[in-house]
C-alpha positions in Angstrom: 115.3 119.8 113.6 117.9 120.8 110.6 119.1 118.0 108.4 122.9 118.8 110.1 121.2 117.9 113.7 119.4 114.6 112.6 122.6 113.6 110.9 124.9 114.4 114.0 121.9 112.3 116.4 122.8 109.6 113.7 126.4 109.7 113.7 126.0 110.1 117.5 124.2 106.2 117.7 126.7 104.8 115.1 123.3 104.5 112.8 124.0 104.8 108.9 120.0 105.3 107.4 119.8 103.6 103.7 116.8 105.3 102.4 115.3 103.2 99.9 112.9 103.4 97.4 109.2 101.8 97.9 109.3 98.2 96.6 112.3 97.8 99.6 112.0 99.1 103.0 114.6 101.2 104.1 117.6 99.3 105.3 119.2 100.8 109.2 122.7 99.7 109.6 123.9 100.1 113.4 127.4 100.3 114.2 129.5 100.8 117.1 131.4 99.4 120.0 129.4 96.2 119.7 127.4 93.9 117.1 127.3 95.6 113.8 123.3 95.2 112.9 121.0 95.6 110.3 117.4 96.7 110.6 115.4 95.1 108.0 117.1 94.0 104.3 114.2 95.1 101.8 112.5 93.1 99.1 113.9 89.9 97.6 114.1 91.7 93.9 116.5 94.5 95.2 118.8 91.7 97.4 121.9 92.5 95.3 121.3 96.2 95.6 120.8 96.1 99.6 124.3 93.5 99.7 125.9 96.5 97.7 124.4 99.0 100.2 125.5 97.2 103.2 128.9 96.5 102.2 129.6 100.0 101.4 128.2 101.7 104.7 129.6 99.0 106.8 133.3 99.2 104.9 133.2 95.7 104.3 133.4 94.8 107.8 130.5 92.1 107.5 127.4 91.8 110.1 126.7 90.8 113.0 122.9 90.9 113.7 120.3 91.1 110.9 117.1 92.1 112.7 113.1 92.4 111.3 110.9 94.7 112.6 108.5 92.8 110.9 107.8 89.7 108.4 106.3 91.4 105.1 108.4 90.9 102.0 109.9 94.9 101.7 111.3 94.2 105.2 113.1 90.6 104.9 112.8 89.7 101.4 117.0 90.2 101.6 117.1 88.1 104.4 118.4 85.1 102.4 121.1 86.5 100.3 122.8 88.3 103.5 122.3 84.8 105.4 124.0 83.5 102.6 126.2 86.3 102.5 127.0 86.4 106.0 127.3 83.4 107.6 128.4 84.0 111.0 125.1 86.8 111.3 122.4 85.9 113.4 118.8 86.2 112.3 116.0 87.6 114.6 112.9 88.0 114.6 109.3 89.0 116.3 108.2 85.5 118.3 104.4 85.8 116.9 105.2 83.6 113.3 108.9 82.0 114.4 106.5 78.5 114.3 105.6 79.9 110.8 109.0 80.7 109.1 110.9 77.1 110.7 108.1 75.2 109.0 108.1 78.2 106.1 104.3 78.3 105.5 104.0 81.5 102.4 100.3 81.4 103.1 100.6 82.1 106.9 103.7 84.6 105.9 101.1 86.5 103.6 103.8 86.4 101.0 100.7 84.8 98.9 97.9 86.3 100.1 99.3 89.4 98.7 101.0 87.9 95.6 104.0 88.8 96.8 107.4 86.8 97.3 110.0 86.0 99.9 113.0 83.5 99.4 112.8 81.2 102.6 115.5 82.3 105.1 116.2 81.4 109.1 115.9 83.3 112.2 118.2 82.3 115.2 116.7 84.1 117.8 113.7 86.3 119.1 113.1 89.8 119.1 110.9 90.1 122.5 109.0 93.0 123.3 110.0 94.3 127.0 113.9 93.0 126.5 116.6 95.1 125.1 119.3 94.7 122.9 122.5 95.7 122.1 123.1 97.3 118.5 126.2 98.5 118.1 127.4 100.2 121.4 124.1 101.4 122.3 121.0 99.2 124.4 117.9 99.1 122.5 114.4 98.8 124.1 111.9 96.4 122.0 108.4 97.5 122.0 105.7 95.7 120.5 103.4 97.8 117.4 100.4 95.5 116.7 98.0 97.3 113.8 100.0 97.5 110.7 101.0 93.8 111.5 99.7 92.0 114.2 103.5 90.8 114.7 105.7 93.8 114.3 107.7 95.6 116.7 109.5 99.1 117.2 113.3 99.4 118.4 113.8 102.9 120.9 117.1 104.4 121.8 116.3 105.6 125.1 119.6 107.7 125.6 119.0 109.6 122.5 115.7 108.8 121.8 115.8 107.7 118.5 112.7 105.3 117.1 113.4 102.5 114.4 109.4 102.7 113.5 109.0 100.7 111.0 105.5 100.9 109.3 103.7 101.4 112.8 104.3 105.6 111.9 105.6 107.3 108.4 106.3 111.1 108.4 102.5 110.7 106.5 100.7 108.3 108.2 101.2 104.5 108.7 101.0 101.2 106.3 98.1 99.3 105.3 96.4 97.7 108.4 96.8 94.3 107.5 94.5 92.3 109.8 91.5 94.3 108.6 91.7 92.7 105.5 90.9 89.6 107.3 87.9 90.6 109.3 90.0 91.4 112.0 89.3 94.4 113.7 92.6 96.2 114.4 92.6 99.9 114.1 92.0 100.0 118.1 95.8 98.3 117.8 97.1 101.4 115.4 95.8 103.8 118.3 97.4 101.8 120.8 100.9 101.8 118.8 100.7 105.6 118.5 100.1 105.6 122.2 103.2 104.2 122.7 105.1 105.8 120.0 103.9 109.3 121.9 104.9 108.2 125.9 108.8 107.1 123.9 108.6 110.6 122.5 111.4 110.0 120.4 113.2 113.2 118.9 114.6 111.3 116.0 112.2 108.7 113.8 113.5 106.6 111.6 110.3 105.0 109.5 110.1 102.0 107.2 109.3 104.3 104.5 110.2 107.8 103.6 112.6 110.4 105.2 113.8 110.7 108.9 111.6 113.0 110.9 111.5 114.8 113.6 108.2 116.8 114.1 106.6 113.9 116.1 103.4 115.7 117.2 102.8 116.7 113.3 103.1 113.1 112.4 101.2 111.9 114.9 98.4 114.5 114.4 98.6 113.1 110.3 98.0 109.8 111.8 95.4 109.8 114.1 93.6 111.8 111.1 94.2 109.1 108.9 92.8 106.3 111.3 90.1 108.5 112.3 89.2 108.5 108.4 89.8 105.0 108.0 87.8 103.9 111.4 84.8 106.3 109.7 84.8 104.0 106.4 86.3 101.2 106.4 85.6 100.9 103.0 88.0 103.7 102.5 90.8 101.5 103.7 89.6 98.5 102.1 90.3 100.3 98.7 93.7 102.1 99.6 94.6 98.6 100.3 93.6 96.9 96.8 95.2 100.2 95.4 98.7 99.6 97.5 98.4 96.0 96.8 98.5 96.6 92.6 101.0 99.4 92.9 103.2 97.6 94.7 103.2 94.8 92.3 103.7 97.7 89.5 106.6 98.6 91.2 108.4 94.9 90.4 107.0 94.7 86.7 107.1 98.2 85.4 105.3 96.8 82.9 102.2 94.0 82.7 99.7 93.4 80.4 96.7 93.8 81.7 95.0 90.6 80.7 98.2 89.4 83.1 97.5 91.8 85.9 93.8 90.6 85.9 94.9 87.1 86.6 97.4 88.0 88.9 94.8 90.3 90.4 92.3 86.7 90.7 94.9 84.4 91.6 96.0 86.8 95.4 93.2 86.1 98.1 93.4 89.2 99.4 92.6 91.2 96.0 90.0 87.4 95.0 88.0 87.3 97.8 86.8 91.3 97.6 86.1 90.3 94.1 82.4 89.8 92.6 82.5 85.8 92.7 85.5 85.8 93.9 87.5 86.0 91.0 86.3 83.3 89.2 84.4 85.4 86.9 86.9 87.3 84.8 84.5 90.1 83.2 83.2 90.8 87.3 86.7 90.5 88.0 87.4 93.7 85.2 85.1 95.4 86.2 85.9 95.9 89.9 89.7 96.3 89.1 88.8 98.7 86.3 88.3 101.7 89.1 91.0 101.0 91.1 93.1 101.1 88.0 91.4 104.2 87.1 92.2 106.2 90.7 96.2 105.2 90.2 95.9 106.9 86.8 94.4 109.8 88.2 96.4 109.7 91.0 99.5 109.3 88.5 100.8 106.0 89.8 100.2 104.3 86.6 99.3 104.9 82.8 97.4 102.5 80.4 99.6 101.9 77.6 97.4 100.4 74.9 97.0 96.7 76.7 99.5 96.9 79.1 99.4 98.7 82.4 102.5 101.0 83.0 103.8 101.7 86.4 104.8 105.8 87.3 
C-alpha cells in the first residue's frame, strides 16, 4: 500500500497518527462526526510536547475521550496533564487494574518495578473487550491482546479495517512480554493475540511504536519468528528485556553516570531480582550489568563516556 493510500484510509476514519519517538508511544487522535478521542498520551516527560501535538492536530477544538490501550508509562504517562488540560474529557481504560489506578498502587502499575514513572491520573469509564465504541464518527470494536500486558487491548475499525495495535504487533515484532518477567508463562497469550490480529485482517495497522503498515502477513510472519525464538530460549528474552529496560531509562537521562545507573539498575525489581544476590552486592551487581551494557554499545544504543553511560 503507497504512503498516498494509507494516508487517504486515514483521512477516510477522521484518524490524525502522531508518530512519536520511543520514550512516548505514538499518540492516535480520532476525529469526526462524534467524540473527538485520543488513543494513548505518551510518557509523562514528553506531556508538554503531546498537549502541543494534540492541540495542533485537533485545531484547538479540545477532547472528548482520552483512551489507553494499555497502562505502561509510554502509553498514559500524559494522562494527567490532558485530564488537567481537559476537563470535560473522559478517561478510559482496560477493566483488569481499574481497582489498581483508583487506589493508585505504582507497584501493581509496574511503574516501579521497571523504574519507571507515571503521575497519578483517573479513568471514568471501562474499555471492555467484546463492546464497541464510538471515536469520532466511526464504531470501534474492542478486542482484548493479553501477552505484551496481561491487560491491554486492541481497537478495529471494522468498516475500513484499520487496527489501533498497540504493542500486541510492531511492523518488527511485538513489545517486551511483560508477565514472563514474573514467572508467568505468557507467550501462548502473544500467539493467541496474533491469532486474532490475523481473523481482523486489518489492511491498515496503526502500532504503538514505529510506522503505519500495511503488509500484515510480513509482520506477522516477523512475529511469530520472534516468539518462536523467544519460546526456544527464554533466556533470550529475559535479556532483550533487561536491555529494553536500561535503554529505555537512557532514553530519559541522555546522560547517567554509571555508578548512578548501577544503583538505579539495584533499586528496579525487575532488573534486582535477575541480579547475583539480588542486587545487594554492588560488584555482582557490575558485573551482570557490564554485558548488557556491552551488547547496547555494540548494538550502538549507547557509548561509555569516561564514567558516565551515554544514550545513542
Amino acid at each position: 500500500m503507497t504512503t498516498d493510500s494509507i494516508q487517504q484510509i486515514q483521512a477516510s476514519t477522521g484518524i490524525t497518527f502522531i508518530e512519536r519517538g520511543w520514550l512516548s508511544a505514538n499518540n492516535i487522535l480520532i476525529r469526526g462526526d462524534g467524540p473527538t478521542a485520543l488513543v494513548d498520551s505518551g510518557y509523562w516527560t514528553h506531556a508538554p510536547q503531546t498537549l502541543a501535538l494534540v492541540d495542533e492536530a485537533s485545531h484547538g477544538q479540545g477532547l472528548d475521550l482520552l483512551l489507553n490501550t494499555h497502562l505502561h508509562s509510554d502509553h498514559c504517562g500524559g494522562n494527567a496533564a490532558l485530564q488537567h488540560a481537559h476537563s470535560r474529557m473522559r478517561t478510559l481504560i482496560p477493566p483488569g487494574l481499574a481497582p489498581v489506578v483508583e487506589r493508585w498502587d505504582p507497584v501493581a502499575l509496574t511503574y516501579e518495578p521497571t523504574g519507571q514513572h507515571c503521575p497519578q491520573f483517573r479513568h471514568d469509564e471501562l474499555l471492555q473487550p467484546g463492546e464497541s465504541i464510538q471515536l469520532g464518527a466511526l464504531e470501534w470494536q474492542i478486542h482484548g491482546a493479553k501477552g505484551h500486558d496481561p491487560h491491554s487491548i486492541v481497537l478495529f475499525q471494522p468498516q475500513h479495517r484499520v487496527l489501533i495495535s498497540a504493542d500486541a504487533l510492531w511492523e518488527n515484532g511485538f513489545g517486551v512480554v511483560f508477565p514472563e518477567l514474573e514467572g508467568i508463562d505468557a507467550f501462548d497469550e502473544v500467539e493467541e493475540t496474533l491469532g486474532i490480529i490475523e481473523s481482523l485482517a486489518p489492511r491498515l495497522v496503526l502500532p504503538g511504536h514505529g510506522r503505519p503498515f500495511s503488509d500484515l502477513a510480513s509482520a506477522l510472519k516477523r512475529a511469530h519468528s520472534r516468539l518462536s525464538q523467544f519460546r526456544a530460549d527464554p533466556s533470550k528474552h529475559q535479556r532483550h528485556a533487561w536491555k529494553v529496560l536500561i535503554k529505555y531509562k537512557l532514553l530519559e537521562w541522555q546522560q547517567i553516570e554509571l555508578s548512578k545507573l548501577l544503583t538505579w539498575a539495584c533499586n528496579t525489581p525487575y532488573l534486582a531480582r535477575a541480579m547475583p544476590s539480588g542486587g545487594d552486592n554492588p560488584d555482582a551487581a557490575m558485573q551482570w550489568l557490564a554485558p548488557l551494557l556491552a551488547d547496547l554499545v555494540k548494538a550502538n544504543a549507547a557509548t561509555i563516556e569516561g564514567n558516565s553511560v551515554v544514550n545513542v
